[in-house]
Every structure is written in structure tokens, then in C-alpha cells.
C-alpha positions in Angstrom: 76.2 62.5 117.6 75.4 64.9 120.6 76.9 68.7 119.8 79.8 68.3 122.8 80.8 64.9 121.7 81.2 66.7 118.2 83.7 69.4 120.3 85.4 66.9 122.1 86.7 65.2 118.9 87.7 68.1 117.3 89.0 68.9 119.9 91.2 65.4 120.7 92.1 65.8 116.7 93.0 69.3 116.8 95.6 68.0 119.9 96.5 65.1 118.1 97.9 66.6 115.0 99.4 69.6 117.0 100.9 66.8 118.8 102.4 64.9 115.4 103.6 68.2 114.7 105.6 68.7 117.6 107.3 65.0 118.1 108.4 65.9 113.9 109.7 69.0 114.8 111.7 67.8 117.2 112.9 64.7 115.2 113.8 67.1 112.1 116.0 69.0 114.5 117.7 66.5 116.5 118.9 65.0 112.9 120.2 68.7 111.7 121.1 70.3 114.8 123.1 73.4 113.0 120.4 74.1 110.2 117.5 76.6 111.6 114.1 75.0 111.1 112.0 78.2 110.8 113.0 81.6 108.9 111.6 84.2 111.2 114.2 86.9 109.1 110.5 88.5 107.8 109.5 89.5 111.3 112.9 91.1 111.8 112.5 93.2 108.4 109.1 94.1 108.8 107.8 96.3 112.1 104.3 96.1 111.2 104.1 92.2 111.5 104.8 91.2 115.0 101.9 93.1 115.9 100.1 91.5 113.7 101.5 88.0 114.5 100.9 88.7 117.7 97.0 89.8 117.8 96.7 86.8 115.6 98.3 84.3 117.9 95.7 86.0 120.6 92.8 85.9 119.0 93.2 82.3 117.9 94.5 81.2 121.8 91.1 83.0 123.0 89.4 80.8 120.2 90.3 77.4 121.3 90.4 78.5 125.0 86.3 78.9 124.4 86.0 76.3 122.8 87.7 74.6 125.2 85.2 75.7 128.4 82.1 75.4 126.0 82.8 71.3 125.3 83.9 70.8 129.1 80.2 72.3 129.9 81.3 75.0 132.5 78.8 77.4 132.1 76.0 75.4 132.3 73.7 75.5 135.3 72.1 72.6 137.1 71.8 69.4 136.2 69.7 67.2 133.8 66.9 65.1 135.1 65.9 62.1 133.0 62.9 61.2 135.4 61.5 64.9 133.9 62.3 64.2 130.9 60.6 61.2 130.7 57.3 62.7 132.5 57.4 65.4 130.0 57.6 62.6 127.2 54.6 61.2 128.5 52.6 64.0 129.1 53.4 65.4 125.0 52.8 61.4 123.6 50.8 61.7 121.0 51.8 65.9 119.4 53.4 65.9 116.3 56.8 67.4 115.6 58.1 67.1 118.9 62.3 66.3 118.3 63.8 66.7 121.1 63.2 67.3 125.2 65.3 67.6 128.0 64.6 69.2 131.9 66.9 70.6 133.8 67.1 70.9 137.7 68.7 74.5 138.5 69.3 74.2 142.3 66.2 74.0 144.3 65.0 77.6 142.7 64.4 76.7 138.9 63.2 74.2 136.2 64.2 74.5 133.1 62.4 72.5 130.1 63.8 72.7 126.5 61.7 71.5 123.5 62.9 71.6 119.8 60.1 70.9 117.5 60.1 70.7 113.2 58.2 73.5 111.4 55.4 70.6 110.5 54.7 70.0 114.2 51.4 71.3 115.9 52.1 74.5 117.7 48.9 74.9 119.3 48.2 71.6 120.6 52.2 71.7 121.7 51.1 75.0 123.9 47.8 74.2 125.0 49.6 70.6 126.5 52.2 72.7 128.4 49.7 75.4 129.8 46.9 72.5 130.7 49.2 69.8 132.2 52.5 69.3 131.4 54.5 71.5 133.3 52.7 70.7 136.7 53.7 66.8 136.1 57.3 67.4 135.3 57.4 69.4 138.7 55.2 66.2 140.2 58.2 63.9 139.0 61.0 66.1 140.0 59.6 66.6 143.8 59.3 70.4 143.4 55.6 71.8 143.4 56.6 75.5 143.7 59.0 76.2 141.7 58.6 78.8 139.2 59.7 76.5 135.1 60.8 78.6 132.2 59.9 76.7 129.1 62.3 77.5 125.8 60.6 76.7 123.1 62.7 75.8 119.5 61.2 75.4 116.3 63.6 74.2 113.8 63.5 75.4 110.5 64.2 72.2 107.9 
């Protein structure tokens, strides 16, 4: 499952539940309309914990609002290009380790290339294939010769 599918369902369960827990809120109080359905009497007794409530109610609405933007994408410049992706395929058949790829078209003044790699792969011949060939095809396939490519390079631990 890709990361921002995994947000998007916690996200959709976090809404659903908060939803369930609304519609029985409701329901409990239209059946006892004179009997109060949370005791807020603490707040009321205690100074020091509406401050308290209230940086915590913040902090958690900042939460979810980031999380929020981060599984919508905003943030995220350009756009992905599979006909790069697939030219950088080709051009690394054959190295060891290699995970995961992706290229992505910033504008008309960038291209950036992403590569995860396991700790087992071959560094060398992974580096050598970028500086000798690579990165020149992906610009071949993406129909931008001059533009300058930043290459981020991830090696994964396990």
C-alpha cells in the first residue's frame, strides 16, 4: 500500500468513527432531553485546566490539519513522469538492490529522480550508471536536454 493511500484511510476511519460518535450523541440526547450528557463541573472548579484543555484541543486540531495537507499532496512540486521512470528502469536493468524509482517533472526548470535502494545493493555500479548514462536518457525521454536533475539517493536500512 502506497504511504498516502495509508493516510487517506486513516484518515476516512478517523472521520468515520468521529462520525458514529456524533449521530450517538445526538441519539442519547434526543431520548433524555433534561439529563446533561457531559460533566464539564471539573473545568469550572479547576482554573488551571481550560488552559490546558485548550492548548490540547490546539495542538491536536494542528495535528490532523497536517495530516490532512500531507495525504492531499499539497506541498509537493511538479508532477510525476512514468515515461522517466520507465527510461530510468531501463537504463539501471541489471544493478542489484534497486527498490524503488520515480522522476519528477518540476516545471520546465528541474528534474527530480528518487531512488531507494536495500543495504545489499551495489553502490558503486548504482553511481557509476547515473554519472555515465542514466541521467542524460531520463532528460532524452522527458524532452528536456538542459535541465539541471538532482538525484536523491535512499538507502534503506533492513
Amino acid at each position: 500500500m502506497r504511504p498516502y493511500m495509508g493516510n487517506r484511510v486513516g484518515i476516512g476511519l478517523v472521520g468515520t468513527l468521529m462520525m458514529i460518535a456524533g449521530m450517538g450523541v445526538l441519539a442519547l440526547r434526543a431520548d433524555h432531553l433534561d439529563t446533561q450528557i457531559v460533566d464539564l463541573s471539573f473545568f469550572e472548579r479547576n482554573a488551571w485546566s481550560r488552559p490546558l484543555a485548550a492548548a490540547a484541543a490546539i495542538l491536536v486540531a494542528l495535528t490532523v490539519t497536517r495530516w490532512l495537507v500531507v495525504a492531499l499532496g499539497w506541498g509537493r512540486c511538479g508532477s510525476r513522469t512514468g515515461t522517466g521512470t520507465a527510461m530510468l528502469g531501463v537504463a539501471m536493468k541489471g544493478i542489484e538492490g534497486v527498490a524503488r524509482i520515480h522522476v519528477r517533472l518540476v516545471g520546465e526548470k528541474r528534474l527530480r529522480i528518487g531512488i531507494s535502494m536495500a543495504p545489499r545493493g551495489d553502490l558503486h555500479e548504482l553511481i557509476a550508471c547515473l554519472d555515465g548514462q542514466a541521467v542524460s536518457r531520463v532528460r532524452g525521454a522527458v524532452d528536456r536536454e538542459g535541465i539541471p536533475a538532482m538525484v536523491r539517493l535512499h538507502v534503506r536500512r533492513r
